[in-house]
C-alpha positions as CSV (number, residue, x, y, z in Angstrom):
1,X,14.1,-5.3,-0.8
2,X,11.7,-5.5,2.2
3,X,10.9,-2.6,4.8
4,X,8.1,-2.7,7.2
5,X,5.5,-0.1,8.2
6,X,2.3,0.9,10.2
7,X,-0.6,2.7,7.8
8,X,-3.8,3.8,8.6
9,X,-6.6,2.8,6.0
10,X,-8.8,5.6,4.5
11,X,-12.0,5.3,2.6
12,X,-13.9,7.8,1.8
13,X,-11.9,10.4,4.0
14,X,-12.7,8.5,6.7
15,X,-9.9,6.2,8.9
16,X,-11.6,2.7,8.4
17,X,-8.5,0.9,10.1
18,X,-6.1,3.0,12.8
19,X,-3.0,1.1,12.8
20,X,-2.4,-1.8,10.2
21,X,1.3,-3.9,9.9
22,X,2.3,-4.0,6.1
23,X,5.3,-5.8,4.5
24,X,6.1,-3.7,1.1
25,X,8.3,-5.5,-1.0
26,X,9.2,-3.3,-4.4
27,X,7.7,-4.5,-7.5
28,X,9.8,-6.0,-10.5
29,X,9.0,-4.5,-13.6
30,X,7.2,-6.7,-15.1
31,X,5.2,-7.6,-12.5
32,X,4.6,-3.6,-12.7
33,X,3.6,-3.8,-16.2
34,X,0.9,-5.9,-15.6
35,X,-0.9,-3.2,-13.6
36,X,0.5,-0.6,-16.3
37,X,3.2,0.8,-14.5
38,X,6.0,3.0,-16.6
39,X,9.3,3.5,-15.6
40,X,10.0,5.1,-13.5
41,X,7.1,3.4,-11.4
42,X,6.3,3.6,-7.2
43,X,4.7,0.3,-7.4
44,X,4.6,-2.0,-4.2
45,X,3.5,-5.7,-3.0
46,X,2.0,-5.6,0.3
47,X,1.6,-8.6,2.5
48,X,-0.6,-7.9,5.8
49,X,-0.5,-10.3,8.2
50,X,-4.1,-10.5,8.8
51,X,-7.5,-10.4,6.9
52,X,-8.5,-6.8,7.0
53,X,-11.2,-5.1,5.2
54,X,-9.2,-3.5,2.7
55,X,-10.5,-2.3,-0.7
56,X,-9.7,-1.4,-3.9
57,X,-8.9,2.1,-4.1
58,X,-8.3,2.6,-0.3
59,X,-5.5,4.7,0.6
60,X,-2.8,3.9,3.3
61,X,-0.9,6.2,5.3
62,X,2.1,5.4,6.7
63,X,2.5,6.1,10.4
64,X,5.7,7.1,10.9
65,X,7.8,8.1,7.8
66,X,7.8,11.2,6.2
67,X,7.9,11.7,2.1
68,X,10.8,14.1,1.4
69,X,9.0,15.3,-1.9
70,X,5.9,16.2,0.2
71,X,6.9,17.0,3.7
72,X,3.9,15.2,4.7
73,X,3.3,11.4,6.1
74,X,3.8,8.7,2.9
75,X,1.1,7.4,1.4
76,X,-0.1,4.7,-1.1
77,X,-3.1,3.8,-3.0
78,X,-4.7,0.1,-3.1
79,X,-5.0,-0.6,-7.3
80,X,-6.3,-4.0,-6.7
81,X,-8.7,-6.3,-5.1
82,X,-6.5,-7.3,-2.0
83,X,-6.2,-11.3,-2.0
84,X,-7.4,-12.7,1.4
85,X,-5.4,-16.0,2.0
86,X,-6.7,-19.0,4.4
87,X,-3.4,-18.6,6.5
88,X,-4.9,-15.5,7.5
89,X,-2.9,-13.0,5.1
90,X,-3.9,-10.0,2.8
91,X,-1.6,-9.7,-0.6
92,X,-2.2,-5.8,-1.7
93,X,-0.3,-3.9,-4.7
94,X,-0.1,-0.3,-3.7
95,X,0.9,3.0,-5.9
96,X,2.7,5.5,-4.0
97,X,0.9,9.0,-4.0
98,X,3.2,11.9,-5.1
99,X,2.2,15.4,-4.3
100,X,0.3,15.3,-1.8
């Protein structure tokens, strides 16, 4: 399943990218494994539709929807080297941050 957002892309503490389309699609789990998830796991593919700077370790917050745990604007953590592509894509797998 599918659901598009807007993030904004920290590094550092400071927004390196204001406003960023992303495509999450959830993670099967073994594809989870791989990256050492464990059940239960918050594990996402991202697709961008554009070549950003994005970096390992960044962290994404999404724009518009709120985390019920936190109260506070969703956001998820880059855990590998994003995957430029020549058709001018980024391929990202993001960890959802609880608690904060």
């Amino acid at each position: 399943m599918s659901k598009d957002i807007f993030v904004s892309a920290k590094r550092a503490g400071s927004v390196v990218i204001a406003s960023l389309y992303l495509q999450l699609d959830n993670m099967n789990q073994v594809e989870a494994a791989y990256y050492g998830g464990a059940a239960p796991y918050f594990r996402y593919a991202g697709y961008a539709l554009q070549n950003y700077d994005v970096r390992q370790g960044d962290l994404l917050v999404d724009l518009n929807n709120i985390d019920p745990k936190t109260s506070a604007l969703t956001q998820y953590r880059v855990i590998n080297d994003p995957e430029p592509f020549p058709g001018e894509h980024l391929e990202l797998v993001l960890d959802k941050v609880r608690g904060t």
